[in-house]
C-alpha positions in Angstrom: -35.8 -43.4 85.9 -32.7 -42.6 87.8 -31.7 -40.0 90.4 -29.7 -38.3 87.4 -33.1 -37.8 85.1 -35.1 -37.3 88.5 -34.8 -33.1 87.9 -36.9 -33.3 84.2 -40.0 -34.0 86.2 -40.4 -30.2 87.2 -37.5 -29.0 84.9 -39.5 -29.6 81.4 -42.8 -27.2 82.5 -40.4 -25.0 84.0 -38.2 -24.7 80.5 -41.9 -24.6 78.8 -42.9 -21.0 81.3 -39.6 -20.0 80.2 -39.3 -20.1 77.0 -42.9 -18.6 76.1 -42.3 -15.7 78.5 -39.5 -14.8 77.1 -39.7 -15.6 73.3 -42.7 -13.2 73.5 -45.3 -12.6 70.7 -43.0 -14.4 68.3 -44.3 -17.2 69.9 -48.1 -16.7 69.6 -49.0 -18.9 66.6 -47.6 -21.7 68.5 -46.6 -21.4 72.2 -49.9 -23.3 72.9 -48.7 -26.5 71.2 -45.1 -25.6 73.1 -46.8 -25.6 76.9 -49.3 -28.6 75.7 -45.8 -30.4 74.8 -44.2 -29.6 78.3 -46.7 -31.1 80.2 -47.4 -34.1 78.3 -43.7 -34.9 78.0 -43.2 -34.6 82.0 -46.2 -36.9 82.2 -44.3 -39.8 80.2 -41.5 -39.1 82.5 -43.6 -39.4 85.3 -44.9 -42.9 84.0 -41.6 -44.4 83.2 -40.6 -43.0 86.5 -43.4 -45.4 88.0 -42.9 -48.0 86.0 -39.4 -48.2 86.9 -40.3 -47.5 91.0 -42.9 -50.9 90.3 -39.7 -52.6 89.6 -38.2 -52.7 92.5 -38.6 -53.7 96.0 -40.5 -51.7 98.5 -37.3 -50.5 100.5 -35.2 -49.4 97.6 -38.3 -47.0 95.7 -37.7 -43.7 97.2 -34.8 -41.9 94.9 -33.2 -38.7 95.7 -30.8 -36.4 94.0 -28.9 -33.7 95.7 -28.7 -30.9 92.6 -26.5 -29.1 94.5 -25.6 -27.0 97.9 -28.2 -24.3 98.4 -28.0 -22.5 101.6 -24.2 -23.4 103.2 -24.5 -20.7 106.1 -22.8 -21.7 109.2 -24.9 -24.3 111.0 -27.9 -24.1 108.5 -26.9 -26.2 105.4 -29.5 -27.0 103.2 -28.7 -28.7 99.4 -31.3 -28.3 96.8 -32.3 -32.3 96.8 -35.3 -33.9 95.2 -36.6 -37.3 96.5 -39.6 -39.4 94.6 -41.2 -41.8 96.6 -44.5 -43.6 96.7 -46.2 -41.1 98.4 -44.4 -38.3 95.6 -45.4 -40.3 92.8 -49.0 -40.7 93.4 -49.1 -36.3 93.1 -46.8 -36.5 90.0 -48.7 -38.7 88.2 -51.9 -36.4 89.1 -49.9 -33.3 88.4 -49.3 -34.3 84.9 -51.8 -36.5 83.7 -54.5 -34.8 85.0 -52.6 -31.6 83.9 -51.8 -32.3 80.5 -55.3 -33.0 80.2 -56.5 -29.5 81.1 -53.6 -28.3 78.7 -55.1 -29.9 75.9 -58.2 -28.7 76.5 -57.5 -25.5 77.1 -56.3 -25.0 73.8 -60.1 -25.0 72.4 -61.0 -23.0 75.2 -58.6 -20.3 75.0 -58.6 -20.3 71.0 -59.7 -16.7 70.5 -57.7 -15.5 73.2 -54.9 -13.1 72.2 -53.0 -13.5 75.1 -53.1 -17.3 75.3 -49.6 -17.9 74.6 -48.8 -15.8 78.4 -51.5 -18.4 79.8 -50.1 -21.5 78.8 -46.8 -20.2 80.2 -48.5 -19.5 83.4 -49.9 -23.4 83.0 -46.8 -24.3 82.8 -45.3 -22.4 85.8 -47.7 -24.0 88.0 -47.2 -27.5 87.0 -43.5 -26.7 87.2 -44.2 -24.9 91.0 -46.5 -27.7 92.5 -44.4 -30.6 91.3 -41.2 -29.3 92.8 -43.1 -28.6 95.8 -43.9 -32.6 96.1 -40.9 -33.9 94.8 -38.4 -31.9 97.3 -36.8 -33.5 100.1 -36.3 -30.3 102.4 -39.1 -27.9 103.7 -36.5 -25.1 102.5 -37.3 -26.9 98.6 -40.8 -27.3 99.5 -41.3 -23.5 100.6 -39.9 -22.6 97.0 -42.5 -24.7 95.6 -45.2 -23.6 98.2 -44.5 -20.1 96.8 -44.4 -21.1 93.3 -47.7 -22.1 93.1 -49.1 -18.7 95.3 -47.4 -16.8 92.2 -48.8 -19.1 89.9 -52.3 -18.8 91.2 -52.3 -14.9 91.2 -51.1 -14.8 87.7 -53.8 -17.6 86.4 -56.5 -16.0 89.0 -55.9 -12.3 87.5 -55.4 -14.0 84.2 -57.8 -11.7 82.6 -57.2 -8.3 84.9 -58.6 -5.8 82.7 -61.9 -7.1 85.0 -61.3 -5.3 88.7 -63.1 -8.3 89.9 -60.5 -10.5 89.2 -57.4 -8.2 89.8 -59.6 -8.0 93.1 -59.9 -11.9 93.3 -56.3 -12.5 92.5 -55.2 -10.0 95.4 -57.5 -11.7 97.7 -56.0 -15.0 96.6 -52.5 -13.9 97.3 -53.1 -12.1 100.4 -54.6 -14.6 102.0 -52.2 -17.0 101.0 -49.7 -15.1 102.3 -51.4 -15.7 105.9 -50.9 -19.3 105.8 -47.5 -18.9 104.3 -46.0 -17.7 107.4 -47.4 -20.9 109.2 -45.1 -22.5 107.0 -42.0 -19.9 107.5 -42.4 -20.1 111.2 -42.7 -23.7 111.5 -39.3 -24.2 109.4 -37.9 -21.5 112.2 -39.2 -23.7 114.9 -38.0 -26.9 113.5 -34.1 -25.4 113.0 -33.9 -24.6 116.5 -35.2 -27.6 118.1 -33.7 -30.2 115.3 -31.0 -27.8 113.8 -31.8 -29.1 110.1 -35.0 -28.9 108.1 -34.5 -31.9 105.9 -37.3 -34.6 105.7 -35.0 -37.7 106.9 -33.4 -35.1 110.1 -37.0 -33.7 110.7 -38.2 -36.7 111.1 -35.5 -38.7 112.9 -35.4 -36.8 115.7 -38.8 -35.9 116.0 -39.0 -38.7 119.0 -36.4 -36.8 120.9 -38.6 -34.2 120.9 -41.1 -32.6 123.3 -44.5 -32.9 123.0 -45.1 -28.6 122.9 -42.9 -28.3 120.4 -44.0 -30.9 117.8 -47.9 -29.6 118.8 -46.7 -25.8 117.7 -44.6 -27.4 114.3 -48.2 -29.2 113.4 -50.6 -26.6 114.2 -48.1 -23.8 112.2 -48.2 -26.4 109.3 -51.5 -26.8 109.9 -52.1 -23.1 109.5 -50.0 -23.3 106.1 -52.4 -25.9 105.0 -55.6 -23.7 105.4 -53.8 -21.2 103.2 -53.7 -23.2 100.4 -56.0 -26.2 100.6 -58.7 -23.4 101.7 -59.7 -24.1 105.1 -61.3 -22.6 107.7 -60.3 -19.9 108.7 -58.4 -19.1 105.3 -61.3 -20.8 102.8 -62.2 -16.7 102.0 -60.0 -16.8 98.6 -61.5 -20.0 96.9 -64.6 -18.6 95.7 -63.9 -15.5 94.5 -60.4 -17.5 92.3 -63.4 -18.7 90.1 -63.0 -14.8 88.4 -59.8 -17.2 86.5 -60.3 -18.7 83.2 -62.3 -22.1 83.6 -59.4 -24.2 83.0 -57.1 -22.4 85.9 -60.2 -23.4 88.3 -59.9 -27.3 86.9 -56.3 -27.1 87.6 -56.8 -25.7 91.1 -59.4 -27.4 92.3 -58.3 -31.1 90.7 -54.5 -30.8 90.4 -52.8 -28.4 92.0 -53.2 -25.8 94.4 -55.7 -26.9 96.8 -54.2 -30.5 96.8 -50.7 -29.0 98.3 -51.7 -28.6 101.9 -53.6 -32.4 102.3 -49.8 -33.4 100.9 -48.2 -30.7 103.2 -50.2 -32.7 106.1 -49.3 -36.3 104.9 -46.3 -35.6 104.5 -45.4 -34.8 107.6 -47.2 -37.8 109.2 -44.2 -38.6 111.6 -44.7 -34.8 113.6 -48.2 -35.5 113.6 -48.3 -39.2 115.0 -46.1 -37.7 118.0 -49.0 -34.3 118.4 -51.9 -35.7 119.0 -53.4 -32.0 120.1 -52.3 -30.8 116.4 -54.3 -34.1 115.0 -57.2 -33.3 116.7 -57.1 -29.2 115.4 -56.8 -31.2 111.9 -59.4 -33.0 112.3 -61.8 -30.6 113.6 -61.1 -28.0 110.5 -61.6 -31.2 108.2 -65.0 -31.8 109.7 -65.9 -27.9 109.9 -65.0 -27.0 106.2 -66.5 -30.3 104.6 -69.9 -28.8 106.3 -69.1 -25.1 105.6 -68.4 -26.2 102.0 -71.2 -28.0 101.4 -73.6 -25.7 102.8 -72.6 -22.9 100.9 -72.8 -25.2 97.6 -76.1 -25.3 98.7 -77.4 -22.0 97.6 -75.0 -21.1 94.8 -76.4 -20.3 91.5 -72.9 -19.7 89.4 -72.0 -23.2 88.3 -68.4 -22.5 88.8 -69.1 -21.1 92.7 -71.2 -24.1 93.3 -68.1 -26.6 92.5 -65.8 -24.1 94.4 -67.2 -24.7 97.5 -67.9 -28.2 97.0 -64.2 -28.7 96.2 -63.7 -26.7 100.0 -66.2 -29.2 101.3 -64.0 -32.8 99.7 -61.1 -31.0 100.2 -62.4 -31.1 104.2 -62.6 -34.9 103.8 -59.5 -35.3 103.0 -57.8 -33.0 106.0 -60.5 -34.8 108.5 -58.9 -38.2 107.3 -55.3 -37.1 107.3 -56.5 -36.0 111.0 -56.8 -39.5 111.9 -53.4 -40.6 111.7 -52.1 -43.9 109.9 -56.1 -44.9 109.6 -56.6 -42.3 107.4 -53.4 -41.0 105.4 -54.2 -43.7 102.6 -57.4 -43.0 102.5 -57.1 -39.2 102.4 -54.6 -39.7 99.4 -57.3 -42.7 97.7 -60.0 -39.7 98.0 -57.5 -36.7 97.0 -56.4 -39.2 93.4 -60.2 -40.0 92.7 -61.3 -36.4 92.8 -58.6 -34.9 90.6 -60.6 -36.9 88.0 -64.3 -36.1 88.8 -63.8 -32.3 90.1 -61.2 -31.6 86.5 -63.7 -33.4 84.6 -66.8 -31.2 86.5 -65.0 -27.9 85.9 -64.2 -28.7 82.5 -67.6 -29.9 81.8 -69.1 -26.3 83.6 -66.6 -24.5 81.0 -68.3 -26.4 77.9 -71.7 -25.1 79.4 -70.5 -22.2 79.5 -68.5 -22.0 76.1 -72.3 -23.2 74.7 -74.0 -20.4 76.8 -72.0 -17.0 76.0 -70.0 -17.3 79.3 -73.6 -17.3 81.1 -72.7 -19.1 84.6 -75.8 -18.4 86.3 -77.5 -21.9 86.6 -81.2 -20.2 86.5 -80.7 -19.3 82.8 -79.8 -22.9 82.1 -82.1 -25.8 81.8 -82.6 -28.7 79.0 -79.2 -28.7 77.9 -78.8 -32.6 78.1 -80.2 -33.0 74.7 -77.8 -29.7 72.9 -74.5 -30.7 74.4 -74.8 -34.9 74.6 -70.9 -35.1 75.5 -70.9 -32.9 77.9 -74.0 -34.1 79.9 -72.5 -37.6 79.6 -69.5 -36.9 81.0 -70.7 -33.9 84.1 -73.5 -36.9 84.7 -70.5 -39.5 85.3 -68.5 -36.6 87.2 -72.0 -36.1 89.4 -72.6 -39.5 90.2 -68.9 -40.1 91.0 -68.8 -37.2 93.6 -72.3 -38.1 95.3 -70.5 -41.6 96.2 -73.1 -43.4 93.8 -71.6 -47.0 93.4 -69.2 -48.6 91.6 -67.9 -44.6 90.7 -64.9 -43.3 92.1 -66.3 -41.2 95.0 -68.1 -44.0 96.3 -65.0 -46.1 96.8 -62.9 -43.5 98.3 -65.5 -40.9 100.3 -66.9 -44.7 102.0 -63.3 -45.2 103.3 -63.0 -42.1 104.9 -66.3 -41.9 105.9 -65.3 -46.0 107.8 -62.0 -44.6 109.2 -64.1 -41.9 111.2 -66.6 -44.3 112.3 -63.2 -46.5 113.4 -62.5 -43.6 116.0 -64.8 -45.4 118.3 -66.3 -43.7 121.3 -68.4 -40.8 121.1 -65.3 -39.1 118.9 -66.1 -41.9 116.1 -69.7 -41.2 116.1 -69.6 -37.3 116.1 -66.8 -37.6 113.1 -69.0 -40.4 111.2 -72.2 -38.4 111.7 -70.6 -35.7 110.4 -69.6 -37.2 107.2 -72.6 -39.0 106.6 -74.7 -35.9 106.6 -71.5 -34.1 104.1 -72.4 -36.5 102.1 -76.2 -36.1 102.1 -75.5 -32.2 101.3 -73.4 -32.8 98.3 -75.9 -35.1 96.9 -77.9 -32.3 97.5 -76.2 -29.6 96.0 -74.6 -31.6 93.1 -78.1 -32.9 92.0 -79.2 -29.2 91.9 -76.4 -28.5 89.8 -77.2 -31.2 87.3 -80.9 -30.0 87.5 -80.9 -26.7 86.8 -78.3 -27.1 83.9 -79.5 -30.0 82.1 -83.3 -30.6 83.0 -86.2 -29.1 83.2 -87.3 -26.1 81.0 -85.4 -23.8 78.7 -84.7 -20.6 80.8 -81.8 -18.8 78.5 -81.7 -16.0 76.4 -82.7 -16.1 73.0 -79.8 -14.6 71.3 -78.2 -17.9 73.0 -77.4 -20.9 70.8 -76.2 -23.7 73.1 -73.8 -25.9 70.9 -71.7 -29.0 71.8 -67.8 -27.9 72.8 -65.0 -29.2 70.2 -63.3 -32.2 70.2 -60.1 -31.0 71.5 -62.4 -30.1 74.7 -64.4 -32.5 74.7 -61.4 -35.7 74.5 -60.2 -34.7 77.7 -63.5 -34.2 79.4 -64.1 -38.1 77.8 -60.9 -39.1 79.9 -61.8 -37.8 82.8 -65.2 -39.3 82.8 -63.5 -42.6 82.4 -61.3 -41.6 85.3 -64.4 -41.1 87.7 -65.4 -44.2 86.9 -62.5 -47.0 87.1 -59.7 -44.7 89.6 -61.7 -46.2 93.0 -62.0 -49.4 91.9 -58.7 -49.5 91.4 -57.2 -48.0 93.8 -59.0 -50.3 96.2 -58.0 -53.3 94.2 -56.4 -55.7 96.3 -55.6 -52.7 99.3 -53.2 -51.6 96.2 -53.3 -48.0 97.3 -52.7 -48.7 100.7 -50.0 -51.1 100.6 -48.0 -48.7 97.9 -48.2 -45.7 100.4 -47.4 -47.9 103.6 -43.6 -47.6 103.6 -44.0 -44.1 103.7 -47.5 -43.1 106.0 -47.9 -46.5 107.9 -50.6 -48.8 108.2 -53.6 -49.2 110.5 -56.1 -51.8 110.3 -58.8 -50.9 113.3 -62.5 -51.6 112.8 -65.4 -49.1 113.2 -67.8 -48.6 115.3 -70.3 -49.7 113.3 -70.2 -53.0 110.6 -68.7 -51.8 107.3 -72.3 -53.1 105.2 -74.3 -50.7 107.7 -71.7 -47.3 107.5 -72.7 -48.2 103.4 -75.9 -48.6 103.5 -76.3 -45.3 106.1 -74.3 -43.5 103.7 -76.4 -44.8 100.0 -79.7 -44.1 102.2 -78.1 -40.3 103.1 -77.0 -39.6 99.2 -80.9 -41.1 98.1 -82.3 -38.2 100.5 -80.5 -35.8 99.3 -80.9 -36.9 95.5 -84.4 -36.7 96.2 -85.2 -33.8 98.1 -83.1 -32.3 96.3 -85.5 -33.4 92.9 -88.7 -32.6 94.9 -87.5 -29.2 95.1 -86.1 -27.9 91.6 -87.3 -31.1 89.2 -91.0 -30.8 90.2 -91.1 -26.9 90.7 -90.9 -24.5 88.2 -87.4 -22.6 88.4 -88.2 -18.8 88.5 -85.0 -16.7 86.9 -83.9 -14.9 90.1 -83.2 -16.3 93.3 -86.3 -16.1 95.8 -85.9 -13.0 98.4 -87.7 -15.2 100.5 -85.8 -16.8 102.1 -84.3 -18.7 105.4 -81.6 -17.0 107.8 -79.5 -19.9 107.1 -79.7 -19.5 103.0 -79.0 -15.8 103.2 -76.1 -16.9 105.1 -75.0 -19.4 102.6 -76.0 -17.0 100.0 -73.2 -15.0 101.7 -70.4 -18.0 102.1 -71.5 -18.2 105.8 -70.1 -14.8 106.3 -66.4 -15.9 105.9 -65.2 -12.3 104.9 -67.0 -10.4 107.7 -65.7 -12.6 110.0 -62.2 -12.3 108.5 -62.8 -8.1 108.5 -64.0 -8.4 111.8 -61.6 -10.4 113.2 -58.3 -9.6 112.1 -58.9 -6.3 109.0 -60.7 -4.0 111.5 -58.2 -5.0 114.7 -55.2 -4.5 112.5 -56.6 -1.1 111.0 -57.0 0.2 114.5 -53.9 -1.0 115.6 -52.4 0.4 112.6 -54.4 3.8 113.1 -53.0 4.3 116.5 -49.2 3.2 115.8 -49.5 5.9 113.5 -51.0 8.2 116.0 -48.5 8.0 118.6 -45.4 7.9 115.7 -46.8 11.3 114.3 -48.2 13.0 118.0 -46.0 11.1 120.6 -42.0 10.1 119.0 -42.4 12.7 115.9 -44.0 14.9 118.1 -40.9 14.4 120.7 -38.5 15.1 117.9 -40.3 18.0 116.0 -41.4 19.6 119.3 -37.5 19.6 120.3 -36.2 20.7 116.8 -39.1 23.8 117.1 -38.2 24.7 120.2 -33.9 25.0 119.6 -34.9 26.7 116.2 -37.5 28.9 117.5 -34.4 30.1 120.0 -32.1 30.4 117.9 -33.9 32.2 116.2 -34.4 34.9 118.7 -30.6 34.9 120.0 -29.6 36.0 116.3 -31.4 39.3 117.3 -28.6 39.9 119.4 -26.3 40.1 116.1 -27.2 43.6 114.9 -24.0 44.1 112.8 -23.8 47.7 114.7 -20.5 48.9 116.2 -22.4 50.7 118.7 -24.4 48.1 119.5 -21.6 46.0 120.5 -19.8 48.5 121.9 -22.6 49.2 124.0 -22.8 45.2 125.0 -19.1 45.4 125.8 -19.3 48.7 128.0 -22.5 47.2 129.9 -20.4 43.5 130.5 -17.9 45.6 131.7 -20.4 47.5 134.1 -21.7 44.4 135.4 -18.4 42.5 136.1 -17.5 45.6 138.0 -20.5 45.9 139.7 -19.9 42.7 141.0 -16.6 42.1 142.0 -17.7 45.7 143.9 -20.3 44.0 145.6 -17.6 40.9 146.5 -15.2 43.1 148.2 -17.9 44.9 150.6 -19.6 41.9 151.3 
């Protein structure tokens, strides 16, 4: 590929959203095939793109194209460029593989839909949204992207809004989002007035020149903008509740898209944060707190879609702890970001086919034996589980291990908190995940009868198939020969410290933590019989999970209740104090005015009698002057 051919990467999706918006029902018998089409022709560009970037040498890689001049006002000139380097290319090929995948399968999914033709558009639009946001070269073309995809999401969130729940979710979603998009805005702001450009290659530059307050307020806005959408603490509220989406829109989220933007947003900008080292620590620290708020909450979900939700929160939290760490853990954080778009797509696809077999049924306590009635999909959720849980030679264990080593290579009591910390993540999602598998494909028959649990078609179940394979053979490759590492170098650095503890005793600590949790985890729903409501009896701390650890009262209390009282009494003193001022004043003038037209009778002898008394008085007192 060359930088003229660069722009089909995002332009094909986008032509795809277009033309199945706008072609309208005249397009339902086959804009499916159209958006399938889209993706999986933007994918083979994306692979001769890096075959052709495998060709060359490491310095001459990265391509850019300058479309044309955007923004040309006075000192802020900003072109509408596109750049793909290495770091670019591992999210396009993630984008639209891993994409095209979900496309295909959604067409089984979606068959009997009769608006399916407005969600592959909306399929489309996203791929379109989140690859432009990785492939720009300004934070100007990134924020177009970045707002892309918040469209995209509320449209595939609120897919089906006949539901208030999720015209409610999709609100939420967007709202939120909105919060961490002015992290974003702001920081661009900052970044104009200290560097006076907001290009990547200008940004970064003359990010040395700068002080050390002003790159810490840059990383901790873009930090803020990464909660938003990577669903962080304090913005994680949304995630959930976007599971109200279709179950394909939640694959794409949670394995391609959305949630993956703000780890890149992070990475990205690797060169601000290597100069902050107060904004790498806040990273860091909302890594560790949302891998353990994520998994806790996975802990006590009984919808199979919530339960992955929050354990996407939790890996996502691995990923934004290790991009937290600097050059030790940008590669990593990428390695672990590439390996779970396979086993979280193929996991939410795999909850869909459960769910397609089960009348839409996601409550996991209705579930049970389903391992021998849908073969493929247990199969292929079973490789997804063990991949996540870090069991080896999977994907998660490669990846999750190397994150889990570059907090340990902290050192110091920092290095044992973080590794600690991981260790016991990964204990809880060995936990939660073998619940999962549990309660759906084990144990005893708990649905309805009027359900008839039947294996998902082929057109679902091929990409499901892929995916597994995926979770198996990504890590191993990736960690080939340091082949990850070195292919990202030119662009995030390199860092080869050792940690704290020998590498063979962080793996065995973290296979002995993942055994615990598969087996208490099996001591408590295998050997027990499953009773078809959740217990009331029940722990603070399960109530509280129960709840998502209270993120929304805390967000009420925190920022909805301040602002409505703030709000409330604005509004006070505009109506009683400056509307008061200027209605009082307008009352009063009218009110006499009002009584001076009395005056105007319309009588002659009325005036008359005005002018004779004037006339009295004048004389009275120029009378009164002349004896004084």
């Amino acid at each position: 590929m060359d930088t003229a051919t660069l722009w089909l990467l995002p332009a094909l999706p986008l032509a795809g959203a277009i033309i199945l918006l706008l072609t309208g029902r005249f397009a339902d018998a086959w804009g499916h095939l159209l958006g399938t089409l889209a993706a999986l022709t933007s994918f083979a560009v994306a692979l001769v793109a890096f075959a052709g970037m495998l060709g060359r040498a490491d310095t001459y890689r990265a391509i850019t194209l300058q479309a044309f001049s955007w923004v040309p006002v006075g000192g802020l000139q900003v072109d509408f460029g596109l750049q793909l380097d290495q770091l670019s290319m591992c999210f396009a090929l993630l984008i639209t593989g891993v994409g095209s995948l979900i496309h295909i399968y959604s067409i089984g999914y979606m068959r009997d839909d009769p608006a399916r033709r407005r969600f592959f558009a909306y399929l489309n639009l996203f791929l379109a949204a989140m690859l432009l946001l990785v492939l720009a070269d300004n934070y100007l073309v990134l924020y177009l992207g970045w707002e892309g995809v918040g469209l995209a999401s509320y449209l595939l969130i609120g897919f089906w809004y006949g539901k208030p729940s999720a015209a409610t979710a999709a609100k939420k979603a967007f709202v939120v989002n909105r919060v961490g998009d002015m992290g974003l805005a702001l920081a661009m702001m900052v970044m104009f007035a200290t560097f006076g450009s907001i290009g990547f290659s200008e940004v970064f530059g003359a990010a040395p020149g700068a002080g050390e307050g002003t790159l810490t307020a840059i990383g901790l806005l873009l930090l803020l903008a990464a909660c938003g959408k990577s669903a962080q603490v304090p913005l994680q509220s949304w995630l959930g509740d976007a599971m109200e989406g279709p179950t394909p829109v939640s694959a794409l989220i949670h394995a391609a898209t959305m949630v993956t933007a703000g780890v890149y947003l992070i990475a990205r900008s690797n060169p601000v944060f290597d100069l902050a080292p107060n904004a790498q620590l806040a990273v860091v620290l909302v890594g560790a707190v949302t891998l353990l708020f994520g998994a806790i909450i996975g802990c006590a979900k009984d919808d199979i879609k919530k339960a992955l939700a929050a354990s996407t929160m939790s890996q996502i939290g691995y990923m934004v702890l290790a991009v937290g760490l600097g050059p030790a853990g940008y590669a990593v954080a990428i390695m672990h970001l590439l390996t779970h778009g396979f086993f979280k797509a193929g996991l939410f696809l795999g909850a869909g086919s459960v769910m397609h077999a089960m009348n839409d049924e996601t409550d996991m306590r209705r579930y049970g034996g389903l391992r021998t009635l849908l073969p493929i999909t247990y199969l292929t959720f079973g490789l997804g589980y063990l991949a996540i849980i870090g069991v080896p030679p999977l994907a998660g264990f490669f990846s999750k291990d190397r994150i889990i080593e570059a907090a340990f290579a902290e050192g110091g009591i920092n290095g044992l908190a973080l590794g600690a910390i991981t260790l016991l993540g990964a204990g809880l999602t060995a936990f939660y995940m073998t619940r999962v598998m549990l309660l759906t494909f084990f144990g005893e028959r708990r649905w309805k009868p009027d359900t008839h649990p039947h294996e998902a078609p082929a057109v679902m179940t091929g990409p499901m198939i892929l995916l597994a394979v995926g979770s198996v053979a990504s890590g191993g490759l990736l960690v080939w020969g340091s082949s990850l590492q070195n292919w990202l170098e030119p662009v995030v650095g390199s860092h080869h410290g050792e940690p704290a503890l020998p590498v063979p005793v962080i793996t065995a600590l973290a296979l002995t933590v993942v055994a615990a949790g598969v087996g208490l985890a099996y001591a408590r729903y295998a050997r027990r019989e499953v009773p078809e409501a959740a217990p009331s009896e029940v722990t603070a701390l399960t109530v509280a999970a129960r709840n998502d650890l209270y993120g929304d009262a805390v967000n009420e209390a925190a920022f909805m209740r301040p602002g409505q009282h703030l709000t409330r009494s604005l509004v006070f003193v505009d109506n009683r104090g400056i509307d008061g001022v200027v209605n009082g004043t307008a009352a009063f003038l009218g009110g006499l005015s009002a009584r001076v037209r009395r005056v105007q009778t319309g009588f002659v002898r009325s005036y008359a009698l005005s002018m004779f008394t004037g006339a009295a008085l004048v004389a009275a007192a120029l009378l009164a002057v002349r004896i004084w």
